[in-house]
KEVEX-617182 format. One line per field, with one value per residue: residue number from 1; residue in one letter; x, y, z of N, C-alpha, C, O in turn. Coordinates in Angstrom, 2 decimals. Example, Ala and Ser with C-alpha at 12.3 -4.5 7.8 and 13.67 -1.06 7.14 Angstrom:
! residues 2
i <- (1	2)
aa <- (A	S)
nc1 <- (13.19	12.85)
nc2 <- (-5.69	-2.25)
nc3 <- (7.80	7.08)
cac1 <- (12.30	13.67)
cac2 <- (-4.50	-1.06)
cac3 <- (7.80	7.14)
cc1 <- (13.20	12.90)
cc2 <- (-3.30	0.03)
cc3 <- (7.80	7.87)
oc1 <- (14.24	13.41)
oc2 <- (-3.32	1.14)
oc3 <- (8.46	8.04)
END
This chain:
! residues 98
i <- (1	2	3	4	5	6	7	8	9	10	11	12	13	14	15	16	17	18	19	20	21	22	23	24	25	26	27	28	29	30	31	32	33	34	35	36	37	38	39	40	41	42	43	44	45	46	47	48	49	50	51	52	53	54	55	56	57	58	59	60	61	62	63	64	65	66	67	68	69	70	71	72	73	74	75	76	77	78	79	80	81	82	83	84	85	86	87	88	89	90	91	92	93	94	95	96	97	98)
aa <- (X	X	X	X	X	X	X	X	X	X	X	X	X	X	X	X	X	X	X	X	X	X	X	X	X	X	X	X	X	X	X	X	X	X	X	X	X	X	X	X	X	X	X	X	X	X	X	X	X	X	X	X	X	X	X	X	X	X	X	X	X	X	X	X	X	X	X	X	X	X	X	X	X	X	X	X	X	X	X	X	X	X	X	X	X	X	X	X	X	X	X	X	X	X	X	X	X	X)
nc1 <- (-6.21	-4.00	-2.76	0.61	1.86	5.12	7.94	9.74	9.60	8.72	6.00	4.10	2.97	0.17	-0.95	-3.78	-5.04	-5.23	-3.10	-0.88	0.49	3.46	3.43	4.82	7.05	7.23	8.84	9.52	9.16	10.97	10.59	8.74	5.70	2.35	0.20	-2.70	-4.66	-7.43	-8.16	-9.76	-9.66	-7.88	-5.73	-3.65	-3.09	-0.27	0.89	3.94	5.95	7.28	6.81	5.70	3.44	2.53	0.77	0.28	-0.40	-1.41	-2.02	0.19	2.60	5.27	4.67	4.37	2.92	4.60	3.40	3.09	2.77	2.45	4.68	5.44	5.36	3.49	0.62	-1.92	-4.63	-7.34	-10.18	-12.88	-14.49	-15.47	-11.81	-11.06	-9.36	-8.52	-5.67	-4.02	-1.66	1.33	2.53	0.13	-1.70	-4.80	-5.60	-7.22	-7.36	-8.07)
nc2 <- (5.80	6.69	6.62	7.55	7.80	7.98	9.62	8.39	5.66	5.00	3.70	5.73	5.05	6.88	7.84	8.91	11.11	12.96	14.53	13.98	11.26	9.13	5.85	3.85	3.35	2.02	-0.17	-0.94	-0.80	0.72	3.22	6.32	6.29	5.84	5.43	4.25	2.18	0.80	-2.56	-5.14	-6.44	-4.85	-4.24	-2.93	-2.33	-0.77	1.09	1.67	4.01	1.86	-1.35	-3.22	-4.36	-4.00	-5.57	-4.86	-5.72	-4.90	-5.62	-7.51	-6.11	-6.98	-8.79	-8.39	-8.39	-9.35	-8.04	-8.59	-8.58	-6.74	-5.25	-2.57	0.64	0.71	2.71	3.02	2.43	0.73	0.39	-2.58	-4.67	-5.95	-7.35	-7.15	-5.70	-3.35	-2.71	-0.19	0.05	1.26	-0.19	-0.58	-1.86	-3.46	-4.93	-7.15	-8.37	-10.40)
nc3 <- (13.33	10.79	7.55	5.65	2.61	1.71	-0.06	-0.18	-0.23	2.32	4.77	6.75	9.62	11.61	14.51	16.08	18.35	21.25	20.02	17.51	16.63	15.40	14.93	13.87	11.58	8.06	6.34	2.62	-0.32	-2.56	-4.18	-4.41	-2.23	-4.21	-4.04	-1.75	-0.35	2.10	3.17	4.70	7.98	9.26	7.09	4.54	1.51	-0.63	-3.39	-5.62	-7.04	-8.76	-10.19	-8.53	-5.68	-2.02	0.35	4.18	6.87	9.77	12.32	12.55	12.32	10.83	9.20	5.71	2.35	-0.89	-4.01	-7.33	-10.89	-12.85	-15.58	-15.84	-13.82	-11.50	-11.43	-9.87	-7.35	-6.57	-4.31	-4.36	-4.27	-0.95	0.13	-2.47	-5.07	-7.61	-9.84	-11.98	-14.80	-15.92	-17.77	-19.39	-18.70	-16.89	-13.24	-11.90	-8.26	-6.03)
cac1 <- (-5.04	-3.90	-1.19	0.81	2.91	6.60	8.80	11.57	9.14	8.34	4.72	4.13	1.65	0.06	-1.93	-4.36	-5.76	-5.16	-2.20	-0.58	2.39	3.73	3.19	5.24	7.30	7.06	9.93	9.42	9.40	12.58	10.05	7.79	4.22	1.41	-1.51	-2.40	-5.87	-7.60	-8.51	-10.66	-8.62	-6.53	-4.31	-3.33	-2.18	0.11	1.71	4.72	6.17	7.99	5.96	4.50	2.32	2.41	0.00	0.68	-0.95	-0.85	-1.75	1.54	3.80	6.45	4.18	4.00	3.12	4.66	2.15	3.81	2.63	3.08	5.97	5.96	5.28	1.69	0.32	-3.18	-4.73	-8.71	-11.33	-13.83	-15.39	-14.60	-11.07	-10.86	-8.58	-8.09	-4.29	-3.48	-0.13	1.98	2.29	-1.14	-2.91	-5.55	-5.83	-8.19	-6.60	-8.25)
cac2 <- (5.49	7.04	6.04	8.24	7.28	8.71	9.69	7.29	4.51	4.59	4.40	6.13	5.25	7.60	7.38	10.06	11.32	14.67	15.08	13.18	10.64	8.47	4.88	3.10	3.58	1.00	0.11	-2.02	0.07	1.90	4.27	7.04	5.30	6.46	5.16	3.62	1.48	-0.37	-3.99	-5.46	-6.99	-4.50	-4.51	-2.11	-2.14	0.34	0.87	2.50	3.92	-0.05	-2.92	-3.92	-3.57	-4.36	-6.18	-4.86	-6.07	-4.13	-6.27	-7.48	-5.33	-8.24	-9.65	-8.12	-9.47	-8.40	-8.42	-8.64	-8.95	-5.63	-5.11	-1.18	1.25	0.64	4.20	3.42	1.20	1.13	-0.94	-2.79	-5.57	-6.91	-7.68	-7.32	-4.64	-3.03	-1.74	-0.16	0.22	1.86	-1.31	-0.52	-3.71	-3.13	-6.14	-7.56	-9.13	-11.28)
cac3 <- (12.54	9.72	6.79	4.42	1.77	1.56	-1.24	-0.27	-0.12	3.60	4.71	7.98	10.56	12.62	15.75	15.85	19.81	21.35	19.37	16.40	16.99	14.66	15.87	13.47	10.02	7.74	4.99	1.75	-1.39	-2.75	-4.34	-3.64	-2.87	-4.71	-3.67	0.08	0.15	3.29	2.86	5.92	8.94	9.27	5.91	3.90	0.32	-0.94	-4.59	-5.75	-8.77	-9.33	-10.53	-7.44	-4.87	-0.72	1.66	5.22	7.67	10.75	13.23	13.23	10.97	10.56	8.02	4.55	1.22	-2.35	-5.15	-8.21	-11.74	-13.47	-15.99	-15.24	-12.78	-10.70	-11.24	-8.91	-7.01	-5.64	-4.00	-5.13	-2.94	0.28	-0.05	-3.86	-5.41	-8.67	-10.06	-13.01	-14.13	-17.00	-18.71	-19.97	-18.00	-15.38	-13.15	-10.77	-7.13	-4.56)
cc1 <- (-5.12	-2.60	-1.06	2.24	4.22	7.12	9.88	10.61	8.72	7.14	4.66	3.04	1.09	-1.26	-2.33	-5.26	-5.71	-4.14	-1.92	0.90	2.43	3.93	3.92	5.89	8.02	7.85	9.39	9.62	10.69	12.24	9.50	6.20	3.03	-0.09	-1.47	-4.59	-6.18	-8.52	-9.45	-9.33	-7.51	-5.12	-4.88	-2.58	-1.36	0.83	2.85	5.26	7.69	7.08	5.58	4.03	3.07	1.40	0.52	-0.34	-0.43	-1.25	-0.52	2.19	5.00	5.75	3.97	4.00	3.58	3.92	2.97	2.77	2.28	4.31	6.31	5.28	3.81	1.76	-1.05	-3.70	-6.32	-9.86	-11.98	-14.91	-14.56	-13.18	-10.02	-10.18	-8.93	-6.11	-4.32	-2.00	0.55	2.40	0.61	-2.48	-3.79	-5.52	-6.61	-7.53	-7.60	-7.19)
cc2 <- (6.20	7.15	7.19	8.01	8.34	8.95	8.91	5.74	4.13	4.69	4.59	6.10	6.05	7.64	9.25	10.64	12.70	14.85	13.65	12.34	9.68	7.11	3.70	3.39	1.87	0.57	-1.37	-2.05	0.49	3.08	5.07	6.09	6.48	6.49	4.14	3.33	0.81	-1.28	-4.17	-6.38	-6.37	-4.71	-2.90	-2.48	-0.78	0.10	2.05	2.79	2.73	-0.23	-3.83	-3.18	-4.45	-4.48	-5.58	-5.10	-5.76	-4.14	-6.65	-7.43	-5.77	-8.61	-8.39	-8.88	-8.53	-8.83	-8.21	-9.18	-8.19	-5.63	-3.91	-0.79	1.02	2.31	4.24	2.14	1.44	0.05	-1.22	-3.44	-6.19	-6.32	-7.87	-6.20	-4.41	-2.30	-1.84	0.52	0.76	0.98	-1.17	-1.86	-3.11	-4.53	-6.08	-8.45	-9.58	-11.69)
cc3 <- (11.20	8.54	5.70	4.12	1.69	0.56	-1.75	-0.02	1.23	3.62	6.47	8.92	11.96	13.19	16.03	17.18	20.07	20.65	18.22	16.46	15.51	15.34	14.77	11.83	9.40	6.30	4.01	0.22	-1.51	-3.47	-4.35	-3.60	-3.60	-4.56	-2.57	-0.06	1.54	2.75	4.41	6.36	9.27	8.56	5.45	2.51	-0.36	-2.70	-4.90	-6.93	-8.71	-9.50	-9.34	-6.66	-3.25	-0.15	3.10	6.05	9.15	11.92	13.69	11.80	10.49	9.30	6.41	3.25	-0.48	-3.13	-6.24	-9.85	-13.28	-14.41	-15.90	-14.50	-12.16	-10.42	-9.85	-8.44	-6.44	-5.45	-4.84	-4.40	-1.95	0.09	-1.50	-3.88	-7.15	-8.89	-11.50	-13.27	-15.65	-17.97	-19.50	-19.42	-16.90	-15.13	-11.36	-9.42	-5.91	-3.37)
oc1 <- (-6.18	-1.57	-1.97	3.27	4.01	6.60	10.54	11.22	8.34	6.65	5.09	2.25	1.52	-2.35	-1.66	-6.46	-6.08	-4.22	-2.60	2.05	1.49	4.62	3.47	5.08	8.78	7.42	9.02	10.10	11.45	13.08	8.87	5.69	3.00	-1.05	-0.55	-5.48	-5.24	-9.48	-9.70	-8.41	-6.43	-4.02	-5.82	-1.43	-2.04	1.20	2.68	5.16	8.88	6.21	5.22	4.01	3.93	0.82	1.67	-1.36	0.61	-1.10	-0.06	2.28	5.74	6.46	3.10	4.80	3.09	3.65	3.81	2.09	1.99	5.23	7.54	4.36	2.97	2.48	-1.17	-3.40	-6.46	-10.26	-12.03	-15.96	-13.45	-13.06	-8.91	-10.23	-9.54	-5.55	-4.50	-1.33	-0.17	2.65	0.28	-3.55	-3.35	-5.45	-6.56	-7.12	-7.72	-7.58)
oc2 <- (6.30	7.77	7.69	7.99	9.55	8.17	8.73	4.76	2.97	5.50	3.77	7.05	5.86	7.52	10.28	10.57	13.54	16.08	12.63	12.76	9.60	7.15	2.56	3.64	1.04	1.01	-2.46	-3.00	0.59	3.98	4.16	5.45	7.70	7.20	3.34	4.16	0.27	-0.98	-3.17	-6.84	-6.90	-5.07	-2.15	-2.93	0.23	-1.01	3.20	2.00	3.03	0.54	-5.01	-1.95	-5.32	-3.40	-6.00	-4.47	-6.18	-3.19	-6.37	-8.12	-5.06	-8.71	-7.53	-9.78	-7.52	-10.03	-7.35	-10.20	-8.69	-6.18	-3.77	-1.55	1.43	2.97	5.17	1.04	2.48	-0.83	-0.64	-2.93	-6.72	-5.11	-8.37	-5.52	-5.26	-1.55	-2.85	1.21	0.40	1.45	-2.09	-2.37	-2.28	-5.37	-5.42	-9.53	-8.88	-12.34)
oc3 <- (10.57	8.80	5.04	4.79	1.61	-0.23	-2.78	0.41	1.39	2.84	7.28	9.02	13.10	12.63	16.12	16.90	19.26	20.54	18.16	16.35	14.71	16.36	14.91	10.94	9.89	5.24	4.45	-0.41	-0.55	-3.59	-3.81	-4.52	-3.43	-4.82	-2.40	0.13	2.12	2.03	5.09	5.69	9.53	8.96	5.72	2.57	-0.56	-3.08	-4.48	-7.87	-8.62	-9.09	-9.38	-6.61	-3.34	0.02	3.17	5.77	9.64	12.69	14.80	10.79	9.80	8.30	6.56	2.99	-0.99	-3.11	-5.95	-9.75	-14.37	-13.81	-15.86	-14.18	-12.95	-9.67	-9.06	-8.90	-5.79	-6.21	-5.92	-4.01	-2.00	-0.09	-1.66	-2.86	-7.80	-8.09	-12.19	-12.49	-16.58	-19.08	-20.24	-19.73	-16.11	-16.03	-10.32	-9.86	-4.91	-2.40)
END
């Protein structure tokens, strides 16, 4: 598997074997994403230039979660432990997420 972020906010999942398909596009954003982490269990966080972030979970791609607590744009986003995150964001805040 492999995810990449869109310009229009889509993130695109693609299934990677003898050839390359696209196995699922995934809408939630309205802006380009910028940064695409993996979490354990099969998630994914993504951020976009808005003030939040996305959980997907891609076991079953019905479920996503908005992260919210930014007042401008989430420029980056990167592991840390486990399940832990970092984002910093044009508001000048870094913040820590469990």
């Amino acid at each position: 598997m492999f995810a990449i972020g869109k310009g229009d906010g889509e993130l695109e999942i693609l299934e990677i074997n003898d050839e390359i398909k696209t196995k699922s596009v995934l809408k939630g954003h309205k802006k380009s994403i910028v940064s695409i982490i993996e979490l354990k269990n099969q998630k994914l966080v993504t951020a976009s230039d808005e003030n939040k972030m996305i959980i997907w979970d891609l076991c079953n791609i019905e479920n996503k979660y908005f992260i919210e607590g930014h007042t401008k744009n989430v420029v980056g986003i990167a592991n840390l432990l486990d399940n832990t995150f970092v984002s910093i964001s044009k508001d000048e805040t870094l913040k820590i997420w469990e």
